[in-house]
Backbone as JSON Lines, residues from 0, in Angstrom:
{"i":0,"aa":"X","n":[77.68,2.36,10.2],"ca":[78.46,3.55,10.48],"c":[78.34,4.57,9.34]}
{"i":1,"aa":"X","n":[78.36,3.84,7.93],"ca":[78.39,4.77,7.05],"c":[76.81,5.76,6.94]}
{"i":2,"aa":"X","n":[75.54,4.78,7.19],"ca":[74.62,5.25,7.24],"c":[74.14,6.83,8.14]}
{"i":3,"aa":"X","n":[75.05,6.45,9.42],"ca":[74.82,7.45,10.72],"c":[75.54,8.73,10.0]}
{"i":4,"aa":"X","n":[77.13,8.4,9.73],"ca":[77.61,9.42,9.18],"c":[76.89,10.38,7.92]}
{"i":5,"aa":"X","n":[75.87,9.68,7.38],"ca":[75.35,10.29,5.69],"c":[74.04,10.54,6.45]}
{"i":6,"aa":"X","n":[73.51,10.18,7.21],"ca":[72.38,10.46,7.96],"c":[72.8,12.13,8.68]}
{"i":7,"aa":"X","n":[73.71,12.36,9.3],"ca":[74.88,13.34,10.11],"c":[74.5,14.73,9.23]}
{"i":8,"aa":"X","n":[75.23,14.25,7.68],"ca":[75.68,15.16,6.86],"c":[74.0,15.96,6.44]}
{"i":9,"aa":"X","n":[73.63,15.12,6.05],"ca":[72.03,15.48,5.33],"c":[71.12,15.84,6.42]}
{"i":10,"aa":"X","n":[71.1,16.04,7.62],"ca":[70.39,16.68,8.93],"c":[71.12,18.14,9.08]}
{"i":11,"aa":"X","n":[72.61,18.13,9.4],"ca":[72.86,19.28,9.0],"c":[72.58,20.47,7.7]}
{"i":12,"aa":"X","n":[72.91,19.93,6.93],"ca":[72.27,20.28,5.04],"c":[70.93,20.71,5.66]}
{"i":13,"aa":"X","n":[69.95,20.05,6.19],"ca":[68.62,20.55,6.5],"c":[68.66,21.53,7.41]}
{"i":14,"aa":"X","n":[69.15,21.44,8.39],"ca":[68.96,22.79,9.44],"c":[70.22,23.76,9.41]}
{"i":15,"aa":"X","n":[70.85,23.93,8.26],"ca":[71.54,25.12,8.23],"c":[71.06,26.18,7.9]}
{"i":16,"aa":"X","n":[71.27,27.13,8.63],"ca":[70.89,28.35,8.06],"c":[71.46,29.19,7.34]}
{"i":17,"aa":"X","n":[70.98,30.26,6.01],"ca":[71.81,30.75,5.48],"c":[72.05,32.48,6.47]}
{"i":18,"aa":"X","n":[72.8,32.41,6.43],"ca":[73.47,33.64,7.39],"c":[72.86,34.85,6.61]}
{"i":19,"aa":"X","n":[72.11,36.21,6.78],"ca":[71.69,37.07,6.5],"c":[73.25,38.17,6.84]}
{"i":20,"aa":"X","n":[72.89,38.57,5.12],"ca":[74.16,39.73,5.49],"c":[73.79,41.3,5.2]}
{"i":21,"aa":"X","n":[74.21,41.2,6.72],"ca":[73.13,42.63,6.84],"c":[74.05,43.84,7.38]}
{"i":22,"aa":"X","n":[74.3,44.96,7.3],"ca":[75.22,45.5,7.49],"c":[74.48,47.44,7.63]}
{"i":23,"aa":"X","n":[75.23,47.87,8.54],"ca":[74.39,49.16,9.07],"c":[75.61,50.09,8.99]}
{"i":24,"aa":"X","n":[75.15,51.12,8.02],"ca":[75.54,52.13,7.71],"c":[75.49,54.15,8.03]}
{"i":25,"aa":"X","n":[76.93,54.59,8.9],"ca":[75.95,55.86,9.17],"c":[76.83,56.85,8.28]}
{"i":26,"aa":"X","n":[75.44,57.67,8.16],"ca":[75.94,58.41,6.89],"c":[77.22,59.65,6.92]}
{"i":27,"aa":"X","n":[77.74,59.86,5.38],"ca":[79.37,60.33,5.8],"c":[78.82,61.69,4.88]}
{"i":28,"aa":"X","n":[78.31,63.25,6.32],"ca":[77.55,64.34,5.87],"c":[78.81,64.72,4.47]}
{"i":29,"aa":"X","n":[79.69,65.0,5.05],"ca":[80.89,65.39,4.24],"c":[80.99,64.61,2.99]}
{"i":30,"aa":"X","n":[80.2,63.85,2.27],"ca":[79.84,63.29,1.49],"c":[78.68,62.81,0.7]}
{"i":31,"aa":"X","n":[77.91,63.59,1.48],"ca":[76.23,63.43,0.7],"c":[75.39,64.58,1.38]}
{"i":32,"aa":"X","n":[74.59,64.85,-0.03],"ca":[74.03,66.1,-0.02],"c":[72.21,65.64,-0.53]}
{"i":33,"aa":"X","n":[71.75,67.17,-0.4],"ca":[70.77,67.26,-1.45],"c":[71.07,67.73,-2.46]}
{"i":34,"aa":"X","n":[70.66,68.08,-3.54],"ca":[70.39,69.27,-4.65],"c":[69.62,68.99,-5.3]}
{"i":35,"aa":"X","n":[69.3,70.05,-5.75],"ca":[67.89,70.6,-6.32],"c":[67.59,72.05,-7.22]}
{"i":36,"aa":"X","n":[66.72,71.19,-8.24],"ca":[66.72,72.21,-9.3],"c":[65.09,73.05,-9.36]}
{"i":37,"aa":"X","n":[64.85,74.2,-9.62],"ca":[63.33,74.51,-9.93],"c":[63.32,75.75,-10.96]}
{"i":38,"aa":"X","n":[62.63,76.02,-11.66],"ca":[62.37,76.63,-12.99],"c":[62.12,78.26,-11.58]}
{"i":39,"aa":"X","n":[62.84,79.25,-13.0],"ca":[62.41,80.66,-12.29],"c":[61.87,81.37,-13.18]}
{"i":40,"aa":"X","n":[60.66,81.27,-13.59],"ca":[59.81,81.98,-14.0],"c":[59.87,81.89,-15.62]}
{"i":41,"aa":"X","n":[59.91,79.75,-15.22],"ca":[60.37,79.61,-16.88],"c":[61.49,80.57,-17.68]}
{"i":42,"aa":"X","n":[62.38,81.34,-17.51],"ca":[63.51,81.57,-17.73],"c":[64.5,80.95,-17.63]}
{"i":43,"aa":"X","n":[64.83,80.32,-16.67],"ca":[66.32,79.85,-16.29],"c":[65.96,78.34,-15.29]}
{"i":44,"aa":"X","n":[66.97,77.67,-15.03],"ca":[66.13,77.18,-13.68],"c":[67.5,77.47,-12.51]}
{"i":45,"aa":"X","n":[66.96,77.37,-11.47],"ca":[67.64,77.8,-10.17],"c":[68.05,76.74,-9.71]}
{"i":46,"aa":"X","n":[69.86,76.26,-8.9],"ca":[70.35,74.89,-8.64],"c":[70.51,75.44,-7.49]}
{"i":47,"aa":"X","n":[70.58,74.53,-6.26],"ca":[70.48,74.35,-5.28],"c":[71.51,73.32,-4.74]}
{"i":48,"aa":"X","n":[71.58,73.06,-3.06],"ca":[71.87,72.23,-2.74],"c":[71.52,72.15,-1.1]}
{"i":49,"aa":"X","n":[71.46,71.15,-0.3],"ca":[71.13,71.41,1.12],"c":[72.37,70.15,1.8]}
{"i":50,"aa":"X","n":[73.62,70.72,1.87],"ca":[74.33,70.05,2.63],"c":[74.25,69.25,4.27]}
{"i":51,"aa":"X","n":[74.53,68.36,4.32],"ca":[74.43,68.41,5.98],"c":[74.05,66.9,6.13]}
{"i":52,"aa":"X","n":[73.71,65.9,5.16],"ca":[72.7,65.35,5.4],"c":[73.87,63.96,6.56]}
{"i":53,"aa":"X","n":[71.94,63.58,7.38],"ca":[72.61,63.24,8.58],"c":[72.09,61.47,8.34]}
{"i":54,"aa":"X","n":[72.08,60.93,9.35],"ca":[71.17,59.25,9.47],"c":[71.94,58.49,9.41]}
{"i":55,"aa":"X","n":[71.38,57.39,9.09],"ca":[71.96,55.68,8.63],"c":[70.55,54.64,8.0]}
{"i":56,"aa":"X","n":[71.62,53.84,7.3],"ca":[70.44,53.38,6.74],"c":[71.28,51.32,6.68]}
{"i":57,"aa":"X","n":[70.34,50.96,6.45],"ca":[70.26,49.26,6.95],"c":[70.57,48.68,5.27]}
{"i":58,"aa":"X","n":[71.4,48.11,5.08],"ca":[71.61,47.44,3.74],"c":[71.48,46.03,3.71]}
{"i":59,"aa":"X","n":[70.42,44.97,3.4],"ca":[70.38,43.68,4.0],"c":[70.77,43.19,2.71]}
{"i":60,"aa":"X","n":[72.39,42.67,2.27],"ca":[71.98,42.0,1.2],"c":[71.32,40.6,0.54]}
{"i":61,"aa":"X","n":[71.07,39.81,1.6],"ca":[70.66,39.08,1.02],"c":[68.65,38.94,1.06]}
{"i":62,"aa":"X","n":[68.18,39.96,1.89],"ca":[66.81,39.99,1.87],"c":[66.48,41.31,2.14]}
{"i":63,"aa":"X","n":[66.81,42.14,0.79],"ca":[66.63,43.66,0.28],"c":[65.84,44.07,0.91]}
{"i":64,"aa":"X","n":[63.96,43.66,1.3],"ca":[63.67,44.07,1.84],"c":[63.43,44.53,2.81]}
{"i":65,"aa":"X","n":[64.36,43.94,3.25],"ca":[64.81,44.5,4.88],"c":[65.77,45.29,4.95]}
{"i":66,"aa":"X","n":[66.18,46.22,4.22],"ca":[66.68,47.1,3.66],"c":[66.07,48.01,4.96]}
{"i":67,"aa":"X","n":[66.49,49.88,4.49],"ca":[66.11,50.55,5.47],"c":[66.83,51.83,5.55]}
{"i":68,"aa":"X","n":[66.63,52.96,5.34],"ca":[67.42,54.13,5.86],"c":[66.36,55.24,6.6]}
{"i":69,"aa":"X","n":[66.9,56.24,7.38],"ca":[66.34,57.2,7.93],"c":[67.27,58.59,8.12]}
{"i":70,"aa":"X","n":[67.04,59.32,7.39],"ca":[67.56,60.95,6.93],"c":[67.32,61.8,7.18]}
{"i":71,"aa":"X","n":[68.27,62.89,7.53],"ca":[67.71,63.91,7.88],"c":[68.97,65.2,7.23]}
{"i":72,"aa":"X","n":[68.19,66.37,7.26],"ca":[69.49,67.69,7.14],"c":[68.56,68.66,7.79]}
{"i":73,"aa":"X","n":[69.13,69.61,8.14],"ca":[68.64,70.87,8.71],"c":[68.28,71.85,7.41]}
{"i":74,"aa":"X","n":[67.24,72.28,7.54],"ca":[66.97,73.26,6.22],"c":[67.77,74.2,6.11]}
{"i":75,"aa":"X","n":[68.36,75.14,7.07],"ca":[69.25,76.17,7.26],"c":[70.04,76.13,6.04]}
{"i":76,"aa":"X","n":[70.48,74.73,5.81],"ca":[71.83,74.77,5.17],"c":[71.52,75.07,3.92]}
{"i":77,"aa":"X","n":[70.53,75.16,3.41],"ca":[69.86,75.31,1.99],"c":[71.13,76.6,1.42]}
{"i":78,"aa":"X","n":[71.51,76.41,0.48],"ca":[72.36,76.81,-0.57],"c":[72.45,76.97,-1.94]}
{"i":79,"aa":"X","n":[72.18,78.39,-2.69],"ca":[72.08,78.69,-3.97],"c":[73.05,79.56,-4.09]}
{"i":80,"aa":"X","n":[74.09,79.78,-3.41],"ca":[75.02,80.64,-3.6],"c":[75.35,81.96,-4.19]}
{"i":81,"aa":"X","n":[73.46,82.53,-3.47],"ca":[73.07,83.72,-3.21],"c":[72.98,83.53,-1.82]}
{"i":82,"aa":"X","n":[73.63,84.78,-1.31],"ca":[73.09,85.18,0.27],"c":[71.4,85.53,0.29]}
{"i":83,"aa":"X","n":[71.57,86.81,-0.25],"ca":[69.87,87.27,-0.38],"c":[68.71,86.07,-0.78]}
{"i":84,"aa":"X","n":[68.8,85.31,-1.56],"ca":[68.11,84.71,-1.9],"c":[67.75,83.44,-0.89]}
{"i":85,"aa":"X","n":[69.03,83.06,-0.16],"ca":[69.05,81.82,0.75],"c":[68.41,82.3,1.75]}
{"i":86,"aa":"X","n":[68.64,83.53,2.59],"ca":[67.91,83.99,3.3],"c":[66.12,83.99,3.06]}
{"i":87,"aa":"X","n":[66.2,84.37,1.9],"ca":[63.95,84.08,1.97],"c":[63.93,83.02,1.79]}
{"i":88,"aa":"X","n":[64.59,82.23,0.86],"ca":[64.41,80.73,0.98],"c":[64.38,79.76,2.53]}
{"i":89,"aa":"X","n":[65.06,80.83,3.46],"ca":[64.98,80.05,5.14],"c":[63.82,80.68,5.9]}
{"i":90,"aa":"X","n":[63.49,81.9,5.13],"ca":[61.82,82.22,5.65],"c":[60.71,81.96,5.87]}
{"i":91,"aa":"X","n":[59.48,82.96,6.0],"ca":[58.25,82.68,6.27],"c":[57.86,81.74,5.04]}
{"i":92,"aa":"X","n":[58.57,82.84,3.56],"ca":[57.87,82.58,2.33],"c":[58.15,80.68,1.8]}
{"i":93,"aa":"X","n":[59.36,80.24,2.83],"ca":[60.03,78.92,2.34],"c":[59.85,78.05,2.66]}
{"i":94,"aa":"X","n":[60.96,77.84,3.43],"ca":[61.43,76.5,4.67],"c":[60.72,77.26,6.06]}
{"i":95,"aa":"X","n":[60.91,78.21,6.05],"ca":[60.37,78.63,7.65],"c":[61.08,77.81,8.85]}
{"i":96,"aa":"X","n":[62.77,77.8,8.92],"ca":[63.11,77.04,9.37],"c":[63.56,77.23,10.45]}
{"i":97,"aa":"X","n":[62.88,78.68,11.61],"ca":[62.82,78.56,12.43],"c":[61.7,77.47,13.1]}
{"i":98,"aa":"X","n":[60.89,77.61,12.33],"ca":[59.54,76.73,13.15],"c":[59.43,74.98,12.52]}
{"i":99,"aa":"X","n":[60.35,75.09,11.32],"ca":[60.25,73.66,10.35],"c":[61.9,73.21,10.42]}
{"i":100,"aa":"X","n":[62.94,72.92,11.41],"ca":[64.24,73.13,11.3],"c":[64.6,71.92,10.46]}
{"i":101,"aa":"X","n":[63.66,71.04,10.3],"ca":[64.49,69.53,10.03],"c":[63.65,68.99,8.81]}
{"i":102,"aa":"X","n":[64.11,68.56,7.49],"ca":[63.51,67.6,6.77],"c":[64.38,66.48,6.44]}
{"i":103,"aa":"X","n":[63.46,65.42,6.47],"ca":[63.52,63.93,7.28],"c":[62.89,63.12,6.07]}
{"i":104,"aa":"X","n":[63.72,62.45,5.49],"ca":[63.22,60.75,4.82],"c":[63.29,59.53,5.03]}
{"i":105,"aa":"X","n":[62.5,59.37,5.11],"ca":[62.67,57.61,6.51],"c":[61.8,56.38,5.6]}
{"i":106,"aa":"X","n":[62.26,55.81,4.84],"ca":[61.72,54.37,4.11],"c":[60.35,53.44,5.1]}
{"i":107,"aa":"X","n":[59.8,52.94,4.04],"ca":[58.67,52.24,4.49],"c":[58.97,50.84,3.74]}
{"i":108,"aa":"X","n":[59.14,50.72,2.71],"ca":[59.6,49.57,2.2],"c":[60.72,49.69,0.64]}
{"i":109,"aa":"X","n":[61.24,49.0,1.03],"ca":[62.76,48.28,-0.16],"c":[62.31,47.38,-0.98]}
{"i":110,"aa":"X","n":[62.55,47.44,-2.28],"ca":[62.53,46.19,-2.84],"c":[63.6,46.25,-4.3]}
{"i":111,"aa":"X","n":[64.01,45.29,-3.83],"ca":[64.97,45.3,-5.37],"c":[64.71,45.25,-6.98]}
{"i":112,"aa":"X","n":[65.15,45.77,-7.44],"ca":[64.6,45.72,-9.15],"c":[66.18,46.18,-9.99]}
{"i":113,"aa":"X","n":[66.33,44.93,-10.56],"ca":[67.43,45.32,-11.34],"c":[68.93,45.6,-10.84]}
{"i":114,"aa":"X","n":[69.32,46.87,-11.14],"ca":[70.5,47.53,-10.58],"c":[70.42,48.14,-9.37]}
{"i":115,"aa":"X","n":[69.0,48.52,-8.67],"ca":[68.3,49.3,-8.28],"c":[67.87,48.92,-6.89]}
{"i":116,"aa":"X","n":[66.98,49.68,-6.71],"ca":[65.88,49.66,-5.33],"c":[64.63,50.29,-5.64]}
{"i":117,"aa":"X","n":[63.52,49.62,-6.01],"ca":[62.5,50.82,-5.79],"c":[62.13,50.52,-4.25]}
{"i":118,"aa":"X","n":[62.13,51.88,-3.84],"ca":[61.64,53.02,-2.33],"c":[60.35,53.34,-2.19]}
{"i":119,"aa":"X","n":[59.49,53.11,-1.38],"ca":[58.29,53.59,-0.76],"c":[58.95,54.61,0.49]}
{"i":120,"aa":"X","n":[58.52,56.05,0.9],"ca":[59.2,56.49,1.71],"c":[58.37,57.93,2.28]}
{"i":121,"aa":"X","n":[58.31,57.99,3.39],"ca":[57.98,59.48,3.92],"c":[58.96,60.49,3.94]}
{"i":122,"aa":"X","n":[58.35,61.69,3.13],"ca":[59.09,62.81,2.81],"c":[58.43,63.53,4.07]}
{"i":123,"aa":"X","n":[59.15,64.42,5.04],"ca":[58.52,65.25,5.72],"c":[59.43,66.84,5.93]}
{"i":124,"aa":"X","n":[58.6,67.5,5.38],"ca":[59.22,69.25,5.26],"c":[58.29,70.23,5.25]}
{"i":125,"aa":"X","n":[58.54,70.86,5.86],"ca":[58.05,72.15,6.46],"c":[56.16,71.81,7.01]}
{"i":126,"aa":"X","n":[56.52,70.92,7.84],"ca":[55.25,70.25,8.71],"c":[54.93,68.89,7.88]}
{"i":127,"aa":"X","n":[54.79,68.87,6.72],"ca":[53.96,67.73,6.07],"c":[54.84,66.71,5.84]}
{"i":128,"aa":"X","n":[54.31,65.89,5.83],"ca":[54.96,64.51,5.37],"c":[54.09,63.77,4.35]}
{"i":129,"aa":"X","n":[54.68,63.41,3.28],"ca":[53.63,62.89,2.4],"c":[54.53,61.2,1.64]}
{"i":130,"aa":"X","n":[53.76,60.61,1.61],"ca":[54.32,59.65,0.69],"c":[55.29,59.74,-0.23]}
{"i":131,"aa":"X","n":[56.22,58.98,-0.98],"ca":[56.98,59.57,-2.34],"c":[57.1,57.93,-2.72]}
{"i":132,"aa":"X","n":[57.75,58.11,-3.71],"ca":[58.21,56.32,-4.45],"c":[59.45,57.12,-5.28]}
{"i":133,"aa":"X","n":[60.58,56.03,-5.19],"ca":[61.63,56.46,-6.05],"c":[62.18,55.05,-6.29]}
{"i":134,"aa":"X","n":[63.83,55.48,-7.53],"ca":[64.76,54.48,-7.18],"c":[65.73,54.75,-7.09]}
{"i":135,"aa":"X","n":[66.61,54.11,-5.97],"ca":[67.74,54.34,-5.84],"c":[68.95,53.23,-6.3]}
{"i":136,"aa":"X","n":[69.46,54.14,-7.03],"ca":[70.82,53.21,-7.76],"c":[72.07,53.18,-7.02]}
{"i":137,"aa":"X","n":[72.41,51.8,-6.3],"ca":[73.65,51.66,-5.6],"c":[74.56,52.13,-6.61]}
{"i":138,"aa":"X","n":[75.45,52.58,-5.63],"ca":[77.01,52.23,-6.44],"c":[77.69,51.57,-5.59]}
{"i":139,"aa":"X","n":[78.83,51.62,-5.72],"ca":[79.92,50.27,-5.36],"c":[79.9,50.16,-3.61]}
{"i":140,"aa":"X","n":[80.24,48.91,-3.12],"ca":[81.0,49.01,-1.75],"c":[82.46,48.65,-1.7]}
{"i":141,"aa":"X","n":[82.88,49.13,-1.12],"ca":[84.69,48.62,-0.81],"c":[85.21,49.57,-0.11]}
{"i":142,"aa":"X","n":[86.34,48.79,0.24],"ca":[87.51,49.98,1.09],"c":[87.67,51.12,1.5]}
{"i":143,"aa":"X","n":[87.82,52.13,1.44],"ca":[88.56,53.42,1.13],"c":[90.06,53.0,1.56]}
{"i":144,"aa":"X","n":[90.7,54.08,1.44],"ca":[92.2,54.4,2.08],"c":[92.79,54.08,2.96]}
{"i":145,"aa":"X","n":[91.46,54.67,4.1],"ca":[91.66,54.54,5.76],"c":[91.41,53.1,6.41]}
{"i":146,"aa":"X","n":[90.74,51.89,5.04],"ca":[90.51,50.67,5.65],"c":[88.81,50.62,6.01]}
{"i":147,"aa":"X","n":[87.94,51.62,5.81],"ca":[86.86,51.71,6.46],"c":[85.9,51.2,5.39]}
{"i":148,"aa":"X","n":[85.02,50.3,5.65],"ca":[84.0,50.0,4.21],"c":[83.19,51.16,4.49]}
{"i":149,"aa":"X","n":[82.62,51.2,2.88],"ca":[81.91,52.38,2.38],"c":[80.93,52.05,1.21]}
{"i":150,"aa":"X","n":[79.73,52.29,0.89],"ca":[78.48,51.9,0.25],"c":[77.97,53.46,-0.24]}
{"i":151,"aa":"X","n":[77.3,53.75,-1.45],"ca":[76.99,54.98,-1.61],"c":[75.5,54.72,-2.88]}
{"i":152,"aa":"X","n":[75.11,55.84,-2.92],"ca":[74.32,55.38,-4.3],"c":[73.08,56.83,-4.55]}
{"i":153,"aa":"X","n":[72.53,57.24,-5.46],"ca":[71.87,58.63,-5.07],"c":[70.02,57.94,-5.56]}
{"i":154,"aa":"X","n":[69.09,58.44,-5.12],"ca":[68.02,58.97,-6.16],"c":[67.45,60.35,-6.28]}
{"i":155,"aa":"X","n":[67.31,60.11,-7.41],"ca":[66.72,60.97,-8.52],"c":[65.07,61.54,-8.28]}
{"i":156,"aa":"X","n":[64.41,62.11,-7.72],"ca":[62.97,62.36,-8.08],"c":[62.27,63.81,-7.99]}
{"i":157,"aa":"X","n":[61.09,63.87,-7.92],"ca":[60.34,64.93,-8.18],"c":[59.48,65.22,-6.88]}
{"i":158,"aa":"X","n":[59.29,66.49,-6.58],"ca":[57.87,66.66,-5.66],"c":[57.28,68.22,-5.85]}
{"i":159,"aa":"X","n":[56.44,68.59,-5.42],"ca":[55.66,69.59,-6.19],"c":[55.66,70.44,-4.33]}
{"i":160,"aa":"X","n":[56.26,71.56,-4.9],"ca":[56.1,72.58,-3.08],"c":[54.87,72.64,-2.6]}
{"i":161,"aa":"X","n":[53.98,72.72,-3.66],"ca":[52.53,73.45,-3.06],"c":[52.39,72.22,-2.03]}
{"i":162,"aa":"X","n":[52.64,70.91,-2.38],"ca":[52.27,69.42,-1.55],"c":[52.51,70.05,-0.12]}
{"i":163,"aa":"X","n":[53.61,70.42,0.04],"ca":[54.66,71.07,1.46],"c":[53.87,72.04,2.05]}
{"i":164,"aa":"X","n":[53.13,72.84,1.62],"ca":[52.54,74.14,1.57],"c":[53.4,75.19,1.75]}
{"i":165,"aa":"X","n":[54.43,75.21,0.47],"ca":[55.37,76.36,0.21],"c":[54.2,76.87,-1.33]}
{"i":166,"aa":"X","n":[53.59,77.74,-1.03],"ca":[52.76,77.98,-2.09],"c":[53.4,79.39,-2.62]}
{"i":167,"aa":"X","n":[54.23,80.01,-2.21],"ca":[54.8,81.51,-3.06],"c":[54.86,81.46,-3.94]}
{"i":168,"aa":"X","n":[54.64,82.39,-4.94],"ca":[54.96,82.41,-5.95],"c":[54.47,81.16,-6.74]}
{"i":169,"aa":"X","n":[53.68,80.16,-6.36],"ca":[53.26,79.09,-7.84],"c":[52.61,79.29,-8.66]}
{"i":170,"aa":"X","n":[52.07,80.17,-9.01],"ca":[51.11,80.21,-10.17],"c":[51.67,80.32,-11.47]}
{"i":171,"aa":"X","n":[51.27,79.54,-12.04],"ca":[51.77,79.62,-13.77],"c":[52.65,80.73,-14.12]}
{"i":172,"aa":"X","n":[53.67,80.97,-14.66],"ca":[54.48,81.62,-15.09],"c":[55.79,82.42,-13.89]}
{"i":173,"aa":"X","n":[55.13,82.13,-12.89],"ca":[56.0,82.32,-11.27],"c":[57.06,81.36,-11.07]}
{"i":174,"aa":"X","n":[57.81,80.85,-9.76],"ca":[58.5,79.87,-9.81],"c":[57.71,78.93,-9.94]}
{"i":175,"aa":"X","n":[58.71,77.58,-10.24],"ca":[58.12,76.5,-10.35],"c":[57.74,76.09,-9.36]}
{"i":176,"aa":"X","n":[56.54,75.12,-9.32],"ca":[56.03,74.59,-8.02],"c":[57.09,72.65,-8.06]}
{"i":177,"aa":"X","n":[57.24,72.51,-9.52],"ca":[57.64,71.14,-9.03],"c":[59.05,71.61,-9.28]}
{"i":178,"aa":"X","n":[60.27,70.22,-7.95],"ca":[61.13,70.84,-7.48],"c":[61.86,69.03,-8.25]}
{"i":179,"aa":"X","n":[63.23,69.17,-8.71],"ca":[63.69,67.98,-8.75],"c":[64.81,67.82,-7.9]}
{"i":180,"aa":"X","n":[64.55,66.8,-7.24],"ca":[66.09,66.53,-6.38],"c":[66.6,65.26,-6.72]}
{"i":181,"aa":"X","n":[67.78,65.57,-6.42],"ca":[68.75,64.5,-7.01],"c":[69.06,64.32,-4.92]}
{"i":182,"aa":"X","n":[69.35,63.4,-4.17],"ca":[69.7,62.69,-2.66],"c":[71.06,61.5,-3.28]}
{"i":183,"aa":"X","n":[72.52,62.11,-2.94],"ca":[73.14,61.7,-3.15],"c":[73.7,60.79,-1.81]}
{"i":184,"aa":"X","n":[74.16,59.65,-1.37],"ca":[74.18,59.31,0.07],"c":[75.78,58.22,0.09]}
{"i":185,"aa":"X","n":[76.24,59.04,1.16],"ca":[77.45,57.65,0.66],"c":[77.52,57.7,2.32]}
{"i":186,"aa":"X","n":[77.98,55.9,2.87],"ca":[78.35,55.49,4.22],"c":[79.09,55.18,4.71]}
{"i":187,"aa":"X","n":[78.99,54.98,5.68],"ca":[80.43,53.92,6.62],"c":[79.86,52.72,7.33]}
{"i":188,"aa":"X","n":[80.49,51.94,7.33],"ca":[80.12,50.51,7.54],"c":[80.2,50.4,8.98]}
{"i":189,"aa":"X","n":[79.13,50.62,9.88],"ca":[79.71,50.63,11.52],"c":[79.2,49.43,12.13]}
């Protein structure tokens, strides 16, 4: 009897599975943005921001790489808190966001490092889509107020306009061609 029973225990032990905790997140716009900085003519540099941002993204914790988000904002919303200026910035010379309305970041692969995530990911704006690599640093999950879980975390990186084919103005001593954005992202646990 004792054998069957210890026989019982150690068959289970073998075919248990560990439960994958995986949890899907859609994003809270009213809480995550773009912004973005670019040099004006080596004088100053110009801050930005492109509110709106939309998606959800897949948080697997126990097999990161199955990780996952997909993003989006409308260029419109682009914001330097110049009128005049936001306006050419939604132009021919820019975003052109009658004909380019949407830029979109959608992951290819997750992998954990550290505190972190390094990101493999398609950037796509104003027609092109090009590769990027970043990392993104969680910050906390828990509660809020209302009882709702919530996950957030930003990255940090670089991309160069001309890539986009926003070529105005790049030539040496013009605006800058490379642009830094900071993608701040916080969720709701649905």
């Amino acid at each position: 009897m004792r054998l069957l029973l210890l026989f019982s225990l150690l068959s289970g032990v073998a075919f248990a599975q560990v439960k994958e905790e995986v949890h899907t997140y859609k994003v809270d716009a009213s809480h995550s943005s773009i912004v973005f900085k670019v040099s004006h003519m080596g004088f100053a540099n110009v801050y930005g921001m492109i509110p709106g941002l939309e998606g959800s993204f897949i948080v697997n914790e126990s097999k990161p790489e199955k990780s996952s988000f997909d993003v989006s904002v409308k260029a419109e919303n682009i914001n330097t808190h110049d009128k005049k200026r936001d306006e050419h910035l939604r132009g021919l010379d820019f975003f052109n966001v009658k004909q380019f309305p949407t830029i979109s970041l959608k992951s290819k692969s997750v992998k954990k490092s550290g505190d972190g995530y390094e990101v493999s990911a398609d950037l796509n704006m104003h027609g092109v889509t090009k590769p990027i690599g970043f990392t993104f640093r969680r910050f906390k999950t828990g509660k809020d107020p209302w009882g709702k879980i919530r996950t957030g975390g930003e990255a940090v990186f670089k991309i160069k306009r001309s890539d986009f084919n926003m070529t105005y103005m790049s030539k040496p001593g013009e605006l800058g061609d490379e642009v830094e954005l900071v993608v701040a992202i916080e969720g709701i646990q649905q």
